[in-house]
C-alpha positions as CSV (number, residue, x, y, z in Angstrom):
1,X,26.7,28.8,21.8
2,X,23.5,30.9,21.7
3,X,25.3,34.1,20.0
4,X,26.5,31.1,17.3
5,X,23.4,30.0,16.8
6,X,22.0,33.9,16.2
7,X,24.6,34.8,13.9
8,X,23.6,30.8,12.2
9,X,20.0,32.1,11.9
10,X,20.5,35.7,11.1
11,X,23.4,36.0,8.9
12,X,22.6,32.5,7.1
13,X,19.0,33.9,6.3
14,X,19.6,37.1,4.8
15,X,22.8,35.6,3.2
16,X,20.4,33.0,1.7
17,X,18.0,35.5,0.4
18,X,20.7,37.9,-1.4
19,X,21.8,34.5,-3.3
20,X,17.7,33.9,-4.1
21,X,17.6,37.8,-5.7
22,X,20.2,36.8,-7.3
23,X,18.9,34.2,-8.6
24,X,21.1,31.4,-7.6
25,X,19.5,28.8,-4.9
26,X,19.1,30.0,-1.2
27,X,21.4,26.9,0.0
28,X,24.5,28.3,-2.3
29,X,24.6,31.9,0.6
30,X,23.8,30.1,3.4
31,X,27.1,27.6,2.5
32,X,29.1,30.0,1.7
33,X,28.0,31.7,5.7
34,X,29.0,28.3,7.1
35,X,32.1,28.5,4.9
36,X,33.1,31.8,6.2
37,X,32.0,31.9,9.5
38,X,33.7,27.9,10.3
39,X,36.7,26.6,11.6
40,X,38.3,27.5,7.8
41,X,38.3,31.1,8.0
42,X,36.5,33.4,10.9
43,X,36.1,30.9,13.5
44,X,33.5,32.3,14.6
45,X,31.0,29.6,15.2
46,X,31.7,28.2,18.6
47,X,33.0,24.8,18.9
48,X,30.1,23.8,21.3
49,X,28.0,24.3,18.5
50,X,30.2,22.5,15.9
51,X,30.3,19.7,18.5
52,X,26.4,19.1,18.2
53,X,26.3,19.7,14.4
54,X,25.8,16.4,13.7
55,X,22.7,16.2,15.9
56,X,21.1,19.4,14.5
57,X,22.1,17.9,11.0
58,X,19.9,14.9,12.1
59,X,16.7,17.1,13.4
60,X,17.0,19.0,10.2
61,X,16.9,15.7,7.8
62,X,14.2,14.1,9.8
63,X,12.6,17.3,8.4
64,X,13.1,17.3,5.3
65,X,11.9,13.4,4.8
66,X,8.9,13.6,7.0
67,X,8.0,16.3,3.9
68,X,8.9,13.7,1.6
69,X,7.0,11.2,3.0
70,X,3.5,13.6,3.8
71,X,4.2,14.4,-0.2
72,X,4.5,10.8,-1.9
73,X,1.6,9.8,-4.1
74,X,0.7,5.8,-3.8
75,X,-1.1,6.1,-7.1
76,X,2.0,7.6,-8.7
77,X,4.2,5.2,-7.0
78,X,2.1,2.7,-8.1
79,X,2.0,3.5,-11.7
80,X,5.6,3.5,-12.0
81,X,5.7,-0.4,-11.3
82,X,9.5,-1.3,-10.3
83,X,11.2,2.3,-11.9
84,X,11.4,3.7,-8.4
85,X,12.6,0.4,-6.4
86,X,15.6,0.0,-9.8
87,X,16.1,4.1,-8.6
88,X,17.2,3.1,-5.6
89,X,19.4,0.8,-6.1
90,X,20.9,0.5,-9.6
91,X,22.3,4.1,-10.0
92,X,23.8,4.7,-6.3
93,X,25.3,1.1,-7.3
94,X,26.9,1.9,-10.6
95,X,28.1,5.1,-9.8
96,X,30.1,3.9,-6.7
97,X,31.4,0.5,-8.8
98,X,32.6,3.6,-11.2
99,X,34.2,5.6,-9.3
100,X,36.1,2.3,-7.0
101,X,37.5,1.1,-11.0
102,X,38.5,4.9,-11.7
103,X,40.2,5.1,-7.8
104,X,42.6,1.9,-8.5
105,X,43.9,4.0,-11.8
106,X,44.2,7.7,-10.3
107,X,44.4,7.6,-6.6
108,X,46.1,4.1,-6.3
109,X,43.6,2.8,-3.7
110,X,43.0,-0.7,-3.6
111,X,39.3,-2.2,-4.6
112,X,37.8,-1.9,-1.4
113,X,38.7,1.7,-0.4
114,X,38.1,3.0,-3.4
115,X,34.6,1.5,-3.4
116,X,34.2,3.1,0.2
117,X,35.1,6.5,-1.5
118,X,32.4,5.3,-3.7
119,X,29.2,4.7,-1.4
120,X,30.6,8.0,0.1
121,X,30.3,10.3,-3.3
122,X,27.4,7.9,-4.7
123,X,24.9,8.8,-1.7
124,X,22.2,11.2,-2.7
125,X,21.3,14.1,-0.2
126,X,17.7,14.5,0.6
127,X,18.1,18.2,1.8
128,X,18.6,19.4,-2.0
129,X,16.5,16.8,-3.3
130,X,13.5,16.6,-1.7
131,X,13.1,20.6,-1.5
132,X,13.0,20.4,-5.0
133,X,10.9,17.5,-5.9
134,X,8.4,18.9,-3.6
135,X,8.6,22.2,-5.5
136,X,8.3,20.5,-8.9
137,X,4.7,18.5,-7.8
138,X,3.5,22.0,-6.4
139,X,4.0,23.3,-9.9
140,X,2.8,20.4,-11.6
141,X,5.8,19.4,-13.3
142,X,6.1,15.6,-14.1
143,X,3.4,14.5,-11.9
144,X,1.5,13.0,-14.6
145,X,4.2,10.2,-14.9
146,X,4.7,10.5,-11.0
147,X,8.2,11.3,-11.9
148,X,9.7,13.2,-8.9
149,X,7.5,10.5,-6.6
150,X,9.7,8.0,-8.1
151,X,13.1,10.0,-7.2
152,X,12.2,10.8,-4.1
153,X,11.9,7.2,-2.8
154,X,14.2,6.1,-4.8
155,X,16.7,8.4,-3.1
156,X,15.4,7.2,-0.4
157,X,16.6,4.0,-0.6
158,X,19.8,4.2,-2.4
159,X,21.3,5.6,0.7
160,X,19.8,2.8,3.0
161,X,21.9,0.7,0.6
162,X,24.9,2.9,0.7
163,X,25.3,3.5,4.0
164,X,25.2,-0.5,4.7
165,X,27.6,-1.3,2.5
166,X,29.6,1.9,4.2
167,X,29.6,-0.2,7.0
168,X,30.4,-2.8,6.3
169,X,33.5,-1.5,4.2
170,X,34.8,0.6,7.2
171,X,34.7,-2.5,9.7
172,X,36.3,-4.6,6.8
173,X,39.3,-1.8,6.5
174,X,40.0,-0.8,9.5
175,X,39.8,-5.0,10.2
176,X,37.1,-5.0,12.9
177,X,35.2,-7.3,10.4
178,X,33.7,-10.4,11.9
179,X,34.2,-13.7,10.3
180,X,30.8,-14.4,9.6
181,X,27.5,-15.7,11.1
182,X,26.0,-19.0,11.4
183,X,22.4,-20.1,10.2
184,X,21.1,-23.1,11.7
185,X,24.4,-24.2,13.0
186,X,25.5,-25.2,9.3
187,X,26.2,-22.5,7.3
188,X,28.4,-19.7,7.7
189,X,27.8,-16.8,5.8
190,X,30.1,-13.6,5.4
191,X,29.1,-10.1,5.9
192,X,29.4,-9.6,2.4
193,X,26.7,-12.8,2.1
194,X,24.7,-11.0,4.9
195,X,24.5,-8.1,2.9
196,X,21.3,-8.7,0.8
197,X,19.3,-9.6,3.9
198,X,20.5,-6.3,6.0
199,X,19.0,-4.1,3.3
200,X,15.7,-6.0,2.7
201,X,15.6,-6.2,6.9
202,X,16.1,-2.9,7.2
203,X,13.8,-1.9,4.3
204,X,10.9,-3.6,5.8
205,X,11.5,-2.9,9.3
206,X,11.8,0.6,8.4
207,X,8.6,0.1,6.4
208,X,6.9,-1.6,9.5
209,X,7.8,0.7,11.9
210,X,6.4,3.7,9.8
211,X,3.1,2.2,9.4
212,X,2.9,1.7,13.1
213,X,4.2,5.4,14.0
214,X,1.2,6.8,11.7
215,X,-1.2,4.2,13.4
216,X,0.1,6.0,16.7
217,X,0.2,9.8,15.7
218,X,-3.8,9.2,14.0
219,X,-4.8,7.8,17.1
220,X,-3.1,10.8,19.3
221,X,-4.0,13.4,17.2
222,X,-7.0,12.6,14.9
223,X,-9.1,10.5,17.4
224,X,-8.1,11.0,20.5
225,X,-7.8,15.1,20.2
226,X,-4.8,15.4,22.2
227,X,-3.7,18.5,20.3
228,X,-5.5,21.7,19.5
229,X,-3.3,23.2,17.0
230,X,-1.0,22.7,13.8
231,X,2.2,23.5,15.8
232,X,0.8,21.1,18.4
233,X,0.5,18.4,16.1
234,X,3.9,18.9,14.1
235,X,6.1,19.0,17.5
236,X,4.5,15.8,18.2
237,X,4.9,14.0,14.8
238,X,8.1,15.3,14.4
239,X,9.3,14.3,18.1
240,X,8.0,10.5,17.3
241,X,9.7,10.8,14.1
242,X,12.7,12.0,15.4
243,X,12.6,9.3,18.4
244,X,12.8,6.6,15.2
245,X,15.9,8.0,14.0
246,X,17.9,8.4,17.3
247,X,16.3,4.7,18.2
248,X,17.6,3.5,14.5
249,X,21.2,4.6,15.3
250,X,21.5,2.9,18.5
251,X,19.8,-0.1,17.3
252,X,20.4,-0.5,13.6
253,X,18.3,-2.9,12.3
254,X,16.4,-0.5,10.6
255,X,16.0,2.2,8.6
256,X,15.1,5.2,10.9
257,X,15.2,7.8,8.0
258,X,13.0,5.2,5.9
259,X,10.4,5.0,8.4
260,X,10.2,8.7,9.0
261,X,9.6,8.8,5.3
262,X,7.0,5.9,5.3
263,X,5.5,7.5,8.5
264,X,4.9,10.5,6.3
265,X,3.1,8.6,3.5
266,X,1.3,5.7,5.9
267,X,-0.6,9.2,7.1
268,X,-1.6,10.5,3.7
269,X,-3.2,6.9,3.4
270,X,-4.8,7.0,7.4
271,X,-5.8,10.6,7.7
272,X,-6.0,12.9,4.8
273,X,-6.7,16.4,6.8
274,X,-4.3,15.2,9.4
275,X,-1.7,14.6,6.6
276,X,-2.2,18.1,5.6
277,X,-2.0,19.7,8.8
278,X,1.5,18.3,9.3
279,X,2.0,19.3,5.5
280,X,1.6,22.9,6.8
281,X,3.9,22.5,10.5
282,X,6.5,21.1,8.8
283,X,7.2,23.7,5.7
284,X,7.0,26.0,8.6
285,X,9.6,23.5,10.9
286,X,11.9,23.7,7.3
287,X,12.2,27.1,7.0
288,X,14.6,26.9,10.5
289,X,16.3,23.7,9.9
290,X,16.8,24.5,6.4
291,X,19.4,27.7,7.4
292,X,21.1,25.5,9.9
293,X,21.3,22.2,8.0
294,X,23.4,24.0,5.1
295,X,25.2,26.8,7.2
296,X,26.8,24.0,9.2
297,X,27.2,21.4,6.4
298,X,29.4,24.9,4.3
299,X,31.2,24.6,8.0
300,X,31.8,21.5,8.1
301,X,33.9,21.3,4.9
302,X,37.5,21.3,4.8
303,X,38.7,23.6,3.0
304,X,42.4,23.1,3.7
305,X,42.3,19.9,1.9
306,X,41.1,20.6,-1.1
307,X,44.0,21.5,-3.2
308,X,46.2,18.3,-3.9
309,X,43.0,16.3,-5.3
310,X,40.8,19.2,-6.8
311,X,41.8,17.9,-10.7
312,X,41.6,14.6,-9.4
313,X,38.6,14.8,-7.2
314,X,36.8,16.9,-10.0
315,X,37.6,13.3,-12.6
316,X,36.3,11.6,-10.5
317,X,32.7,13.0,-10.2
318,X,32.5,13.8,-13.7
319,X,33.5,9.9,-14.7
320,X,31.0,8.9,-11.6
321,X,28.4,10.6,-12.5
322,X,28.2,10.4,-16.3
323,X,29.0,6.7,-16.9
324,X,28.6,4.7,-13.5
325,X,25.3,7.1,-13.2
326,X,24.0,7.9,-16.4
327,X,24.1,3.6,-17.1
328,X,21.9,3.2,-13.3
329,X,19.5,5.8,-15.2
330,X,19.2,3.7,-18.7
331,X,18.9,0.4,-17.1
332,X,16.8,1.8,-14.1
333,X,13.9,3.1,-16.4
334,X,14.2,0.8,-19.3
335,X,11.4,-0.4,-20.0
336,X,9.7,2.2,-18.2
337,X,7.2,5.4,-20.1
338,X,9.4,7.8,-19.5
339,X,10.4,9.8,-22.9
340,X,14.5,10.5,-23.2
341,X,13.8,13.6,-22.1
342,X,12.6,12.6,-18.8
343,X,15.3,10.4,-18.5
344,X,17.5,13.0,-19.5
345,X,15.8,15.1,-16.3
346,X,17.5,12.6,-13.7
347,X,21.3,14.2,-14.3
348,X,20.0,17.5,-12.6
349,X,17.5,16.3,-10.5
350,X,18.7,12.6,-9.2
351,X,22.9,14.3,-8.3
352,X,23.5,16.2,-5.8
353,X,25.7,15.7,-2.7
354,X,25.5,17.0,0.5
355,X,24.2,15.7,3.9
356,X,25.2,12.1,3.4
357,X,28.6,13.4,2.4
358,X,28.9,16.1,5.1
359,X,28.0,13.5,7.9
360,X,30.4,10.2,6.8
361,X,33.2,12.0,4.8
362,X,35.8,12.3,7.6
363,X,35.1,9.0,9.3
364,X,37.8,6.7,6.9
365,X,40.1,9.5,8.4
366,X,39.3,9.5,11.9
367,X,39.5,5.3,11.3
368,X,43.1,5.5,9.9
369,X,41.8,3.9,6.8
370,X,44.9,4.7,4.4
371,X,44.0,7.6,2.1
372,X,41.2,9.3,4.3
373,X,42.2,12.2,4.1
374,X,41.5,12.3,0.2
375,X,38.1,10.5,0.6
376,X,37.4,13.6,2.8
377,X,38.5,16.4,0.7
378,X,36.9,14.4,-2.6
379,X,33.4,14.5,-0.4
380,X,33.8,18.2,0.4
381,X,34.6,19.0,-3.3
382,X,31.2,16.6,-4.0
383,X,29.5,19.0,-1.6
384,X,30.9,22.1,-3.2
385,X,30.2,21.8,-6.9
386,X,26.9,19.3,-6.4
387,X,24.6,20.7,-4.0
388,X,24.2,24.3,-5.5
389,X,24.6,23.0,-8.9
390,X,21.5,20.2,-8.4
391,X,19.9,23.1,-6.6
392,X,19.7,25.0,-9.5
393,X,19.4,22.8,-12.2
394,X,16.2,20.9,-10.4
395,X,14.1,24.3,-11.3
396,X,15.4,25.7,-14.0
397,X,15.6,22.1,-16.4
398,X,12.2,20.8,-15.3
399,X,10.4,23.2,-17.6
400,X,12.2,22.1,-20.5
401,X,12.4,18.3,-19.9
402,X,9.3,17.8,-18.2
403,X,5.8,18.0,-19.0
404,X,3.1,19.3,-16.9
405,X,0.6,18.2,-14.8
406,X,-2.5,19.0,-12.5
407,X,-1.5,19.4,-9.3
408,X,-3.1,17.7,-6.6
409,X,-3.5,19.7,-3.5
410,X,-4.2,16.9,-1.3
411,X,-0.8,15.0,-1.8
412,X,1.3,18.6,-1.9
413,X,1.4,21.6,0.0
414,X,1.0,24.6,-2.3
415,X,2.8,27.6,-1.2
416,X,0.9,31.0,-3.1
417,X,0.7,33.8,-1.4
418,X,-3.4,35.4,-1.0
419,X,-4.0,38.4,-2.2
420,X,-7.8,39.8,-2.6
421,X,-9.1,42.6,-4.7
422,X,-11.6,45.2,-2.5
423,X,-13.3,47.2,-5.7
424,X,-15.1,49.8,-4.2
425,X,-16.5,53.4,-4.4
426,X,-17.1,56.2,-1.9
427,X,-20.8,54.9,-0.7
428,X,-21.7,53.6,2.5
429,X,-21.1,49.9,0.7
430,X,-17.6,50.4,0.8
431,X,-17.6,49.6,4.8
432,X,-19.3,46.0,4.2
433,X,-16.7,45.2,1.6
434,X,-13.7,46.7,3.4
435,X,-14.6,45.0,6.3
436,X,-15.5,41.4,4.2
437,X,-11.8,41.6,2.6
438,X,-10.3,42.5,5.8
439,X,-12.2,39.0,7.4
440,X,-10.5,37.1,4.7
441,X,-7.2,38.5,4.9
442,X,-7.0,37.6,8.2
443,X,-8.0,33.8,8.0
444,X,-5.4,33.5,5.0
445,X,-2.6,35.8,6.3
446,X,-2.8,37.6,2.5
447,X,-2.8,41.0,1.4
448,X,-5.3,43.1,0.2
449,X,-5.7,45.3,-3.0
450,X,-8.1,48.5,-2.5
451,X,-9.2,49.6,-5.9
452,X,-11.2,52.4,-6.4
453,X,-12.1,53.4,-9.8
454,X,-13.2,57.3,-10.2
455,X,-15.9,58.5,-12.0
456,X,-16.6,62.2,-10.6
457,X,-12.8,63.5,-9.5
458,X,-14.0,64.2,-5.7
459,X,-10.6,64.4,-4.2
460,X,-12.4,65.1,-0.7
461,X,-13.9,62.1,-0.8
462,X,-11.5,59.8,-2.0
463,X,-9.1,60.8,0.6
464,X,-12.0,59.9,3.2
465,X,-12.2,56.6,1.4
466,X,-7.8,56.3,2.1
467,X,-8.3,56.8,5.3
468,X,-11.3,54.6,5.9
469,X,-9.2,52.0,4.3
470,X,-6.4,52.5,6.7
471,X,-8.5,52.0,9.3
472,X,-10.4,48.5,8.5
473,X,-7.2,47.4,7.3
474,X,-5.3,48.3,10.0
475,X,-3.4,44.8,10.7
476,X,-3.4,43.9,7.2
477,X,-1.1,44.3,4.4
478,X,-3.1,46.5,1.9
479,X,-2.5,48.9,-1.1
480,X,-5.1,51.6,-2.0
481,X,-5.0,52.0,-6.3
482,X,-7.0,54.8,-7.8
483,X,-7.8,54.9,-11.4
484,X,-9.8,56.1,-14.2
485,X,-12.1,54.3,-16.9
486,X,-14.1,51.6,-17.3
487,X,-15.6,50.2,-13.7
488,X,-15.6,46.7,-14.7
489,X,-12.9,46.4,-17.5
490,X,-10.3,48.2,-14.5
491,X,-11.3,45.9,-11.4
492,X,-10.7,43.0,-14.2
493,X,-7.5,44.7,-15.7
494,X,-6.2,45.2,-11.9
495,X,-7.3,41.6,-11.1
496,X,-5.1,39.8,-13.9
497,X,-2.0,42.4,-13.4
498,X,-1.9,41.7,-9.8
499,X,-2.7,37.7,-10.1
500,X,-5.7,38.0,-7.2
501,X,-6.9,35.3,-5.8
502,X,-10.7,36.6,-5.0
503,X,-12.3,39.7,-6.0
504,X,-14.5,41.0,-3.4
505,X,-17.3,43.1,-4.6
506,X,-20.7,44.8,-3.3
507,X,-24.4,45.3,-4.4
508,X,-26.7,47.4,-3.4
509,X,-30.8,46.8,-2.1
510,X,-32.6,43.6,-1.3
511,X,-34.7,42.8,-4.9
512,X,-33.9,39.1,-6.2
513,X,-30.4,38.5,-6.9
514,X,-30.9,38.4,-11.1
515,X,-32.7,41.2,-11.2
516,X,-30.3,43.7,-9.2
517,X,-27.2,42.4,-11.4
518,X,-28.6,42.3,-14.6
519,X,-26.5,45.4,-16.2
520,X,-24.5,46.0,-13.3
521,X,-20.7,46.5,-12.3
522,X,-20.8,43.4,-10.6
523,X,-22.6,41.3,-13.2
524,X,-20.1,42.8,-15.9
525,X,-17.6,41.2,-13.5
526,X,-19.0,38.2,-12.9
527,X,-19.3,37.7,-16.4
528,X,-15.0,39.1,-17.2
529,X,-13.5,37.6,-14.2
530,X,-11.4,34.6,-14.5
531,X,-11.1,35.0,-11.1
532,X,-13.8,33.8,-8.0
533,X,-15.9,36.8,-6.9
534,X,-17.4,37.0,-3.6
535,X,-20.6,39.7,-3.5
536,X,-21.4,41.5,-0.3
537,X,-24.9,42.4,-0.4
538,X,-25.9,46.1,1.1
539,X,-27.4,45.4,4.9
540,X,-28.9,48.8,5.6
């Protein structure tokens, strides 16, 4: 199990990084690992870990919506009215009615099982869509409107709705249905009747249960001090979080992944710094379940079964998608502010398949619901062509159908990497500034630029300069650039090439700040830079 879960990490990793050079979304390698590496071809992951996949799949989804939840906007939310609520419900809907009326005609199910096959396909995955939603508010793309806000709860709760009605379907066709429930000793209603209520129970319960777990983790960690550090914090939040979940499947009259997602956004609301703290923990907490949520989801698909429905199975989606969906989308923002190019945005960014799919696909088989076995092969096509293609398309359609906003670093965590810019010359300053970059590097974990522009070609001395780099920067990630011209015009040329995010700077003597700069390199940059300059003063 432990070598598994090495070659998992490893090989899933690197394999995900070739397919980002590549440009083609990390999750496409690290599928196509799980793929190869499965029960369907090497067999080499081991079947103790293939046995627990489906509680790593939950860790690694309780991940991915806490992010969701610690990056929703209530202002956002708020401005959209009723467009995210209608997202959640009308195009899951419509595209699972679509695809049960196109079943009857191609596969010859009946009504019911091909509406089963429906809330199976029609379930949206929050490990492709949140990533990129997130990704699109840290760029600034469609915030203004609070478009991916809207997406991401409405994904949200379309599957709350879709797994219900999954439920209910299974226990109706494999007959375990009950025969209804009593209210008040007079009327009987059926589980279909009961159906409404389940989902606004569990919607609110869900709700509820959030608000009171981000009551709980403020008080614990915010006011109480219990914790001293970001991981501290995160493997508490995420172990409540992950306790809702696991309580949620034993007890299901709530949502567990909706209150892990509420629990997310009831902590923006309650504590702002603490919010962004667990921002931080769990980007990092992603970066791991991220390689094993899609390395075992590319082995848990069934390859073998593909072949008899891939025309079929490939109708299907196409006529799901692009009329039961596409009218969910029209009817689900009409009336809404949202130009037809933003509505044209939800095909790629409001698709893909994957976890949902991966985690309820084989059930109708392992039920004996007749036709299981092509519900299951139609999900793992769904998983197949969706998730990489919604992976892709998320990035590369929101620039051209989406307009762009300010970011707002306090609802988002924004991932850029630090890199300072050292300008100095082969005077005793240099130390001061060396050793002020260095300091900064360190709190930021960012790299540092050592520019030295020559005036009098010395190479003695700017070889003693290298190495007195080398050795303030020792622990840091540095580069040393020499060149020639213009002081000020290079350390601003450097600066915009390189994209810093400080310049660091000296000045020499102890006369009144205005009066030392006036005509100096570091006034000239002051007065070039686009960029925020930090000047060490001389302290001998």
């Amino acid at each position: 199990m432990l070598a598994s879960i090495i070659l998992i990490l490893l090989i899933g990793f690197f394999v995900g990084q070739i397919a980002r050079r590549l440009k083609a979304p990390a999750l496409v390698g690290m599928v196509l690992v799980g793929i190869l590496l499965g029960p369907q071809v090497a067999k080499v992951i081991s079947s103790d870990v293939l046995n627990t996949a489906d509680s790593f799949r939950t860790i690694a989804v309780m991940v991915i919506l806490m992010k969701a939840g610690l990056g929703l906007d209530r202002e956002k939310l708020a401005q959209q009215g009723t467009v995210a609520l209608r997202l959640g419900f009308l195009p899951a809907a419509c595209e699972a009615i679509a695809i049960a009326v196109i079943s009857v005609w191609l596969l010859k199910f009946d009504f019911w099982t091909g509406l089963l096959l429906g809330c199976i396909i029609g379930a949206e995955s929050p490990a492709v869509i949140v990533p990129g939603m997130l990704r699109l508010k840290s760029l600034g793309w469609g915030v203004q409107k609070g478009i991916p806000d809207a997406i991401l709860t409405g994904s949200a709760l379309s599957d709350v709705l879709l797994l219900l009605v999954f439920s209910l379907l299974l226990a109706f066709l494999s007959q375990e249905a009950t025969t209804g429930i009593t209210v008040l000793g007079i009327i009987t209603l059926s589980p279909l009747q009961l159906l409404p209520f389940q989902v606004i129970i569990q919607i609110v319960l869900g709700v509820l249960l959030g608000w009171v777990t981000a009551q709980i983790l403020v008080l614990l960690l915010a006011k109480q001090n219990w914790t001293q550090t970001t991981v501290q914090d995160s493997l508490v939040a995420a172990s409540f979080a992950l306790l809702l979940v696991v309580v949620a499947e034993n007890v299901p009259v709530f949502s567990g992944y909706l209150a892990v997602m509420a629990t997310g956004f009831f902590l923006i609301e309650l504590d702002a710094p603490l919010a962004r703290r667990l921002r931080n923990g769990f980007d990092n907490l992603w970066t791991i379940a991220e390689i094993i949520l899609f390395v075992l989801l590319g082995a848990s698909i069934q390859l073998n079964v593909l072949g008899d429905t891939l025309l079929i199975g490939l109708l299907i989606l196409v006529i799901g998608t692009l009329i039961g969906r596409s009218l969910g989308w029209y009817l689900a923002t009409l009336g809404s502010n949202w130009t037809w190019k933003e509505r044209l945005f939800l095909l790629p960014g409001n698709s893909a398949k994957a976890t949902v799919q991966a985690a309820i696909g084989a059930i109708p088989l392992a039920q004996g619901i007749s036709g299981g076995d092509t519900i299951l092969a139609i999900a793992a096509l769904s998983i197949l062509l969706t998730a990489p293609l919604g992976a892709w398309a998320i990035p590369t359609f929101a620039p051209k159908l989406l307009q762009k906003g300010e970011v707002d670093p306090t609802k988002v965590a924004i991932n850029r990497s630090i890199i300072l810019l050292a300008a100095v010359d082969t005077s005793s300053l240099s130390t001061q500034v060396l050793t002020k970059a260095a300091e900064l590097a360190r709190r930021s974990d960012g790299k540092v630029l050592v520019l030295h522009v020559i005036r009098v070609n010395d190479p003695q001395k700017v070889q003693l300069l290298q190495e007195q780099t080398k050795r303030i920067l020792a622990d840091i990630r540095h580069q040393f650039i020499a060149t020639f011209g213009s002081v000020p015009e290079e350390i601003v040329l450097t600066a915009q090439k390189h994209e810093v995010t400080e310049i660091v700077i000296g000045k020499r003597g102890h006369r009144p700040f205005d009066e030392v700069l006036v005509g100096s390199v570091s006034q000239s940059v002051l007065e070039m830079s686009q960029f925020p300059v930090l000047v060490v003063e001389d302290d001998l």
